[in-house]
C-alpha positions in Angstrom: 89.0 110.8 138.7 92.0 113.5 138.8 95.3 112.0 140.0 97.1 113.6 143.0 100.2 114.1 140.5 97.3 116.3 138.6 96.3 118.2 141.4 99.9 119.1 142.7 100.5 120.4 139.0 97.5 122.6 139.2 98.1 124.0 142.7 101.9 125.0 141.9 100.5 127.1 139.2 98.3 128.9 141.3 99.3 131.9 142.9 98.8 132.3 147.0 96.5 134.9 148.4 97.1 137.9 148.0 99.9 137.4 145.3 100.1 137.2 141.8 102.7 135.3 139.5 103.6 135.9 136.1 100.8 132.9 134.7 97.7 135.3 136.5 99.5 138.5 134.1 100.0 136.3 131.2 96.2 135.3 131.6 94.8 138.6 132.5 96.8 140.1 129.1 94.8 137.3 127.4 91.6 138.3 128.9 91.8 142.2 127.9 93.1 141.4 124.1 89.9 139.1 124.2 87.5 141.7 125.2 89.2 144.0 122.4 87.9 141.4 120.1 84.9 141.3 120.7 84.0 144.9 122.1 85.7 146.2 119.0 84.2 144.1 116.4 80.7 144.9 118.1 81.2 148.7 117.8 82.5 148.1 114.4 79.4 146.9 113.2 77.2 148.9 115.8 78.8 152.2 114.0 78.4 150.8 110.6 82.4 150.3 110.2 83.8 153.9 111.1 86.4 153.5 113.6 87.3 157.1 115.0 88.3 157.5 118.4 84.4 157.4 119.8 84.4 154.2 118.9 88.0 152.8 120.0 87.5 154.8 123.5 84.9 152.0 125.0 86.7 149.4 123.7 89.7 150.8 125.6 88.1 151.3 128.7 86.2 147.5 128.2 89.8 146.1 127.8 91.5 147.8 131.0 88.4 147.0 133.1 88.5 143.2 131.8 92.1 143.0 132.9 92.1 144.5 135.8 89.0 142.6 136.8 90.4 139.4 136.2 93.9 140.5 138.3 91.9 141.2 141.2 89.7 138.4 141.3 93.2 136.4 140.9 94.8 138.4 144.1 91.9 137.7 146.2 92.1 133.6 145.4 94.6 131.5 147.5 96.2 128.6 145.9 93.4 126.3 146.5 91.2 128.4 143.9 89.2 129.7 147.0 87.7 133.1 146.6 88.0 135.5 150.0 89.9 133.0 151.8 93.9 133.1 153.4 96.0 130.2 153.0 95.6 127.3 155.7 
């Protein structure tokens, strides 16, 4: 069982809905360099190892979508890691 001391921690790191704080960025940064990884080493080995810019471009595009993806889904979860929902 999670202690209330737990919880409390977890809920000030949470951003209200609507609003993002400087954890969500830090973590949506870590989500595109991610999705780099692993779109580029996929490419790299889809294109037998030639790295020109047809094959950086969708793992440019993969890495912006990732992060902004993972910003919004942050903005539109209130504190209490509800999806859709205002603060009550």
């Amino acid at each position: 069982m999670v202690s209330d001391d737990v919880c409390l921690k977890i809920n000030k790191m949470r951003s209200k809905f609507l609003k993002l704080n400087s954890r969500d960025l830090i973590n949506g940064i870590i989500v595109a360099i991610f999705c780099t990884f692993i779109t580029g080493f996929y490419q790299l080995i889809a294109n037998g190892g030639v790295i020109n810019w047809l094959t950086i471009k969708p793992v440019v595009i993969a890495a912006i979508g990732s992060g902004v993806a993972y910003l919004t889904k942050n903005l539109l979860t209130n504190s209490k890691g509800q999806f859709m929902k205002g603060e009550r």
